[in-house]
C-alpha positions as CSV (number, residue, x, y, z in Angstrom):
1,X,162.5,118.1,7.0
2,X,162.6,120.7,9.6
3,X,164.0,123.8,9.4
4,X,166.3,122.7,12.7
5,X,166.7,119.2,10.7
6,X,167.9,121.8,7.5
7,X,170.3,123.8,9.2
8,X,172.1,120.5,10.9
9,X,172.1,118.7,7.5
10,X,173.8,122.2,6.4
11,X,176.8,121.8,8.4
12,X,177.6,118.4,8.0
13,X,177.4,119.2,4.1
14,X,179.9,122.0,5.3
15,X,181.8,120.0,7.8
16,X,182.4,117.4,4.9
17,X,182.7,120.0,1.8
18,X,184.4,123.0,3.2
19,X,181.8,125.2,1.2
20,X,178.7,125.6,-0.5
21,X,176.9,127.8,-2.6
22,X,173.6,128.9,-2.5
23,X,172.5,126.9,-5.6
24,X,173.7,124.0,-3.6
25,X,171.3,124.1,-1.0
26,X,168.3,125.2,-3.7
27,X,169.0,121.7,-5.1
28,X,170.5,119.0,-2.4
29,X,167.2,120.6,0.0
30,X,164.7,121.6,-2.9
31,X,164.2,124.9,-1.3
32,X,163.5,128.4,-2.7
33,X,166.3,130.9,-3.3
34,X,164.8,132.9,-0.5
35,X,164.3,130.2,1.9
36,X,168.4,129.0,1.0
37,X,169.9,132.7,1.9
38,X,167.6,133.0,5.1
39,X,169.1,129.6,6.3
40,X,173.1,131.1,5.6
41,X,171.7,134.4,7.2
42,X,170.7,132.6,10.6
43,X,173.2,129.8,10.7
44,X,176.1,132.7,10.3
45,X,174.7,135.2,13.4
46,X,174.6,131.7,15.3
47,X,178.3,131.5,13.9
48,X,178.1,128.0,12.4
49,X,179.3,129.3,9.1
50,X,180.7,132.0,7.8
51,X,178.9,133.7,5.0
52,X,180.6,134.6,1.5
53,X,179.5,136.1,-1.6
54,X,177.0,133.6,-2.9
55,X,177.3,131.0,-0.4
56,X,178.9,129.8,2.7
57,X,182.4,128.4,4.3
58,X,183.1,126.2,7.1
59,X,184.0,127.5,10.8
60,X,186.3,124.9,12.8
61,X,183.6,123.8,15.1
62,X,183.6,120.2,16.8
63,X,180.9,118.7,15.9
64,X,179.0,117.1,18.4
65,X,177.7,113.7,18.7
66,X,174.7,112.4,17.9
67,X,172.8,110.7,20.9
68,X,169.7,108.8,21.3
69,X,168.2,112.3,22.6
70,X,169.7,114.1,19.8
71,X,169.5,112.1,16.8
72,X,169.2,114.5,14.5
73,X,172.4,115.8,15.3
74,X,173.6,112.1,13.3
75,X,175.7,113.1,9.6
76,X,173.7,112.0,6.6
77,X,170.5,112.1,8.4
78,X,167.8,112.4,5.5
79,X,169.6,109.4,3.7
80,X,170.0,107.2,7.3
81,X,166.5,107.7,7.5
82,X,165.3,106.2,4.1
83,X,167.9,103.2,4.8
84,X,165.8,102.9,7.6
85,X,162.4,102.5,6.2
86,X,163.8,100.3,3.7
87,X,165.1,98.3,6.1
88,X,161.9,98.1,8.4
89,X,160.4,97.0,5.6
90,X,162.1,93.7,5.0
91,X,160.7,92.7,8.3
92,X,157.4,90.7,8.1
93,X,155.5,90.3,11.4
94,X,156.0,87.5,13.6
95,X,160.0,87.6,12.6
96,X,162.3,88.0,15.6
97,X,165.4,90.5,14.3
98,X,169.0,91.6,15.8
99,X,169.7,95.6,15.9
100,X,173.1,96.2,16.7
101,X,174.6,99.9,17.4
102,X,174.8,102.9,15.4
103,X,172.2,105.9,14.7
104,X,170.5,104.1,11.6
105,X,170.2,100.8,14.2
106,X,168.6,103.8,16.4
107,X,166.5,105.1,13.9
108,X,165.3,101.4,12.4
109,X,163.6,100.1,15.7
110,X,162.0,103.7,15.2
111,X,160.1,102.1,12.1
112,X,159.6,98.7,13.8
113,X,158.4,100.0,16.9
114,X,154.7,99.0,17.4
115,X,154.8,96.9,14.9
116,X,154.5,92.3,15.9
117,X,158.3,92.0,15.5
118,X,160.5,91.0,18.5
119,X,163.7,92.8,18.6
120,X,167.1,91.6,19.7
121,X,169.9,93.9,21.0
122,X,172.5,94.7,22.9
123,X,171.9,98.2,22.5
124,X,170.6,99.3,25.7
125,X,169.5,102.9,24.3
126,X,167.7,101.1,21.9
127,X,166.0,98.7,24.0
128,X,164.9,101.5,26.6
129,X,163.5,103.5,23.9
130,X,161.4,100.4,23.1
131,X,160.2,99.6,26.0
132,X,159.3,103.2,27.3
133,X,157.4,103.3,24.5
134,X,155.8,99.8,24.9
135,X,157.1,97.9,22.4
136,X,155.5,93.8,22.6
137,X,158.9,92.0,22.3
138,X,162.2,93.2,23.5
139,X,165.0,90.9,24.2
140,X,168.2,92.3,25.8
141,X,171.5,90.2,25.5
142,X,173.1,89.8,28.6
143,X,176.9,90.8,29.4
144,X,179.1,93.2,31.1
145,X,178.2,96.9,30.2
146,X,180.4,98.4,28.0
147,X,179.9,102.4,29.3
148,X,181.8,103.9,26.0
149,X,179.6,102.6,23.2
150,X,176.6,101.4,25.6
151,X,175.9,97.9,25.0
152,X,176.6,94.9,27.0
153,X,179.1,92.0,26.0
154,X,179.0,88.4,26.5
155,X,182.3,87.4,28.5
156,X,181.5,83.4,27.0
157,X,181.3,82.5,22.9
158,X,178.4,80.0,23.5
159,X,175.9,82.9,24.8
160,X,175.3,83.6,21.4
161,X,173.5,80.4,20.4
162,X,170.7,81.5,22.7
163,X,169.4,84.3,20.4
164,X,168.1,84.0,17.3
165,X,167.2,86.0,14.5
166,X,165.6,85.7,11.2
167,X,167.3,88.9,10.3
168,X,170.4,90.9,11.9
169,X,170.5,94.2,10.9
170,X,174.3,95.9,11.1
171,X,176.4,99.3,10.1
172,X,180.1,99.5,10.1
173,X,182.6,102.4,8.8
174,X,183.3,101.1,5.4
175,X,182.0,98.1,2.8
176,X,184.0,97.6,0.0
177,X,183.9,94.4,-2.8
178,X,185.3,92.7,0.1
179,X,183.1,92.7,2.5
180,X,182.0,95.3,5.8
181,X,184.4,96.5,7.6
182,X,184.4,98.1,11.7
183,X,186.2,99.9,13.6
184,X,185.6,99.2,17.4
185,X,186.9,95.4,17.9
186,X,185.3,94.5,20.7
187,X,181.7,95.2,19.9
188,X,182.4,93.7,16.0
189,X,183.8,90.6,18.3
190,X,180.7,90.3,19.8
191,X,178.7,90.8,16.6
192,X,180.4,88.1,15.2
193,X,179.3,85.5,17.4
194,X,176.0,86.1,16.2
195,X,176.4,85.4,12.5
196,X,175.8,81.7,12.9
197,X,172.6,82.1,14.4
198,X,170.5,84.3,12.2
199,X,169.0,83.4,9.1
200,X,170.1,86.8,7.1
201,X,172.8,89.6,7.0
202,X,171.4,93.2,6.0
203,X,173.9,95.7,6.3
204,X,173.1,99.4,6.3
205,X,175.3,101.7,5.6
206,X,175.2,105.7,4.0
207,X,176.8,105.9,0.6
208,X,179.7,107.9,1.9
209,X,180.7,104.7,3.4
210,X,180.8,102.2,0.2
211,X,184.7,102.4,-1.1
212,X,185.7,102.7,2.4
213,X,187.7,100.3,3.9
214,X,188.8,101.1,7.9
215,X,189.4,98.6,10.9
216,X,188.6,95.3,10.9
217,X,187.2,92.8,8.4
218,X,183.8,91.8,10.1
219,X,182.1,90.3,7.3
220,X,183.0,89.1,4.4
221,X,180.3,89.9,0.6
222,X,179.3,86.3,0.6
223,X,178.0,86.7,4.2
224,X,176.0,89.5,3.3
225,X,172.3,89.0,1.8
226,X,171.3,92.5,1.2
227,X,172.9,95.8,1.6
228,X,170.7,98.9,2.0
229,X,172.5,102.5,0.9
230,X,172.0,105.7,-0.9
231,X,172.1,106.5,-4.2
232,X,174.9,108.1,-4.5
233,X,177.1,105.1,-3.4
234,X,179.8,104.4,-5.5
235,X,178.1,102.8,-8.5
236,X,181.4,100.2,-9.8
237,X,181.3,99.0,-5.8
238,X,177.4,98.3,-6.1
239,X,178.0,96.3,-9.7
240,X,180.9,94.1,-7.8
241,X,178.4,93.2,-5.0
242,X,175.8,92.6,-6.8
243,X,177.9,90.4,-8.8
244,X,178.5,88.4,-6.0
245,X,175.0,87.6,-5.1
246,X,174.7,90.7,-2.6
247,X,171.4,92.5,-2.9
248,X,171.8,95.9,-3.2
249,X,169.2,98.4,-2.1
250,X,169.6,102.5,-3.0
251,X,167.6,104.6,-2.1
C-alpha cells in the first residue's frame, strides 16, 4: 500500500470510527510507530483529522466518491481488493463472465484484464477501461444510458436471454442469512433479468456489509453459489450461509 493509499484508508477508518489511536494504525497498517505519527502529522496540516494526544479524531468532511479515475478513493479498499483477486481467480480461461457495477466490479476486471476471459457488462466505465487497454473480449449490453450510475438498461425482459455467462459476478449494500440485498431498483431490476442465464452467482461484498440488510431483496442464499468477503465478516452470518450450501470465501 501506498503512502496516498494509507492516508485514504485512514480516513475512512476515521470517517467510520470517529477516532483512532496510534496503536491502531501500528496494527490495522503494520507500520512502525514512527511511520503511524508522521501519517497523523501530515494528514492534520492537510486538515483531514484533527490530532489528539495519542491518536487522532474525525473532522466533518464529505467524503468524496470513488470514480473509475479515483479508485482508491473507494472505503475498504485493501479488503475490496483481495475480494477481487479471489474472485479473478474463480475464472478459468475460455469462460465468458457478467460484471455488474460497483468499485470491487471495477477493480475485478482489473485482475481479468489480459487474461482469455470475455467479459459481459453493462458497466460502461468498466468496459472503456477494457477496451482502452485492449482487452480480447468485451461485450456491452445494450439499453438506454442510465447517466447517474452509468450503465445502460434494457427497456424489454427478453434482452437478457442474449447474454450468457458462466459466472455473474455482483455487490449489493447488505447480505444477510436471507439473501443479498440492493439499494438502487432499477439497476437490481435489470440484474435480475440476468440470473436465468448464467451458470453461477458470486457475490462480493466487504465484511462491513454481511448483517446488513437495506433496499431490496435481489437474491435470495439459495441463488447464491459462492460469496467472497473479509475476514472480519460477521462469523454466525458466515455459519448460516454456509449452512445453506453457500460457499463462503474470507479473505
Amino acid at each position: 500500500m501506498t503512502e496516498s493509499q494509507r492516508h485514504h484508508a485512514i480516513i475512512d477508518f476515521l470517517q467510520r470510527q470517529g477516532q483512532l489511536t496510534v496503536s491502531d494504525l501500528i496494527v490495522n497498517f503494520d507500520i512502525s510507530p514512527a511511520t503511524a505519527r508522521r501519517d497523523i502529522n501530515k494528514l492534520n496540516e492537510l486538515g483531514k483529522l484533527r490530532k489528539v494526544r495519542n491518536g487522532a479524531e474525525a473532522v466533518n468532511l464529505p467524503r468524496p466518491a470513488w470514480t473509475p479515475f479515483n479508485i482508491y478513493q473507494a472505503q475498504n479498499l485493501d479488503e475490496k481488493m483481495r475480494i477481487a483477486q479471489a474472485a479473478a481467480a474463480l475464472c478459468n480461461p475460455s469462460e465468458s463472465v457478467v460484471i455488474n457495477c460497483g468499485s470491487t466490479a471495477f477493480l475485478l476486471e482489473r485482475e481479468i484484464v489480459g487474461r482469455d476471459i470475455q467479459v459481459i457488462t453493462n458497466y460502461l466505465p468498466l468496459a472503456n477501461f477494457l477496451i482502452e487497454q485492449e482487452h480480447e473480449s468485451v461485450v456491452i449490453m445494450g439499453g438506454q444510458y442510465n447517466k447517474s450510475q452509468s450503465i445502460t438498461l434494457a427497456p424489454q425482459e427478453g434482452d437478457a436471454s442474449l447474454y450468457a455467462g458462466h459466472w455473474m459476478f455482483t455487490s449489493g449494500k447488505g447480505l444477510t442469512p436471507e439473501g443479498l440485498y440492493k439499494t438502487d431498483m432499477l439497476t437490481a431490476m435489470a440484474e435480475q433479468k440476468m440470473l436465468s442465464y448464467v451458470g453461477k452467482l458470486a457475490v462480493v461484498v466487504d465484511s462491513s456489509k454481511v448483517g446488513q440488510r437495506a433496499g431490496m431483496l435481489f437474491s435470495r442464499a439459495d441463488q447464491i453459489d459462492v460469496v467472497i468477503t473479509g475476514k472480519q465478516a460477521d462469523a454466525t452470518i458466515v455459519e448460516q450461509l454456509r449452512a445453506q450450501g453457500v460457499e463462503v470465501i474470507l479473505v
